[in-house]
C-alpha positions as CSV (number, residue, x, y, z in Angstrom):
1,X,119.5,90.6,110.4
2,X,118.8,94.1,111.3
3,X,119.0,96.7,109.3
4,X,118.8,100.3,111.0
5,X,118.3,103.6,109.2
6,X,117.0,102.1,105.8
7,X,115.6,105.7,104.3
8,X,118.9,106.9,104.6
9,X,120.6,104.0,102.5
10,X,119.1,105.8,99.5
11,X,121.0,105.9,95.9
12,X,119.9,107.9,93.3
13,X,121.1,107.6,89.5
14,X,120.9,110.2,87.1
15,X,120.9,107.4,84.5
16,X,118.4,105.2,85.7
17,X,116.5,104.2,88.7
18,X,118.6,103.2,92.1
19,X,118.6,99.8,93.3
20,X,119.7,98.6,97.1
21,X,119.7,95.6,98.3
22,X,119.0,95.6,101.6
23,X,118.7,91.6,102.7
24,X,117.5,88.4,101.7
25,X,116.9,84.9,102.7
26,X,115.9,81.7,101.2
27,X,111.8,82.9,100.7
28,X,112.7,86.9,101.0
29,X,114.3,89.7,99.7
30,X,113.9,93.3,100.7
31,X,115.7,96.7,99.3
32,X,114.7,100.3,98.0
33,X,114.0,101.8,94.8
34,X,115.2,105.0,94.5
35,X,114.1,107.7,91.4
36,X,114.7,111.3,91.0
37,X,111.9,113.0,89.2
38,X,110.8,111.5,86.3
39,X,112.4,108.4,86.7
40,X,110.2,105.1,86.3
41,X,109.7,102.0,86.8
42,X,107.6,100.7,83.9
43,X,104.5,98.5,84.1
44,X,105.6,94.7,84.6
45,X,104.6,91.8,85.7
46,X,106.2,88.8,88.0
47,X,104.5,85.5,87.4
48,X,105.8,84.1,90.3
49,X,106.8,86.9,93.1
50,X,104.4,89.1,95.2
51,X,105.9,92.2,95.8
52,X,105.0,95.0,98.7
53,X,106.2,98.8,98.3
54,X,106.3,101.1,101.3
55,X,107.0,104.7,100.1
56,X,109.9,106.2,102.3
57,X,110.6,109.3,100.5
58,X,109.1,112.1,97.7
59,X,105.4,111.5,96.2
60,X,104.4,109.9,93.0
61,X,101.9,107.3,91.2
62,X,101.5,103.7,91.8
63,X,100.4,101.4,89.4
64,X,98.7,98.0,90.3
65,X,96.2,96.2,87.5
66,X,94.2,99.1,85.7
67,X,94.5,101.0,89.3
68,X,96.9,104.1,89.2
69,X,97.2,106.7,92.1
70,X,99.3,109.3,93.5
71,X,101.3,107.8,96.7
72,X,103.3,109.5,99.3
73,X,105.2,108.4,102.5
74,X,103.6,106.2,104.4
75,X,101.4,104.6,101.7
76,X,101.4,100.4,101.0
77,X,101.3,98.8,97.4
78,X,100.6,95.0,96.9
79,X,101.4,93.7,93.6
80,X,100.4,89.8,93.8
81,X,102.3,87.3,91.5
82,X,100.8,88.1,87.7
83,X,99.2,91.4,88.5
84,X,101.1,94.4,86.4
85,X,102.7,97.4,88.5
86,X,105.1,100.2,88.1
87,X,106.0,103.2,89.8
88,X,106.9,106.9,88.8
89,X,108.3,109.7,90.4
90,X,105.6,112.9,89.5
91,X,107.0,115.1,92.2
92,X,109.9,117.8,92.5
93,X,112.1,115.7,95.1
94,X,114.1,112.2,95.5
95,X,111.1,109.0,95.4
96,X,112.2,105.7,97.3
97,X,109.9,103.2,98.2
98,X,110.9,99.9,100.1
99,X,110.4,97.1,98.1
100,X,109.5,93.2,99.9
101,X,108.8,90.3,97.9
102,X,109.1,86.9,97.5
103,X,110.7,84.8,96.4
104,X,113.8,86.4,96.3
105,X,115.7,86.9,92.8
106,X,117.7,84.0,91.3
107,X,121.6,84.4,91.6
108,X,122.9,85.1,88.1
């Protein structure tokens, strides 16, 4: 599978946070998370899922364990399986981030 232009597959929810989906296999899933200022993620944790954010879009703060820090396009979090993170947009503009883990979610 290849999937071209994935910044511009954005969604953003005044409501709540914007979810993509963007592929997945048997061990892998990938899609964006997309927040308009303000808009969170809150601190969670996956006992069983690493998961792997690459900021696309906007600025904000990433937090891994008792890390937090301002991120920005370009930057990599790594959130291993039982480690709490969450992101925020701080900034002025749209925030997606690319989001990898595995494994994938569990059909409903």
């Amino acid at each position: 599978m290849i999937v071209k232009n994935v910044a511009q597959r954005a969604e953003f929810s005044p409501e709540k946070m914007g979810k993509v989906s963007l592929g997945a296999g048997a061990h892998l899933y990938a899609g964006l998370n997309c927040f308009l200022p303000g808009q969170e993620h809150q601190a969670h944790v996956h006992a069983d899922q690493d998961k792997m954010y690459v900021v696309m879009a906007g600025c904000g703060e990433a937090r891994v364990g008792d890390e937090t820090h301002a991120v920005e396009p370009g930057d990599l979090i790594l959130a291993t399986a039982g480690v709490m993170h969450g992101l925020k947009n701080t900034g002025t503009e749209p925030f997606s981030v690319l989001v990898v883990f595995g494994p994938p979610p569990k059909a409903k």
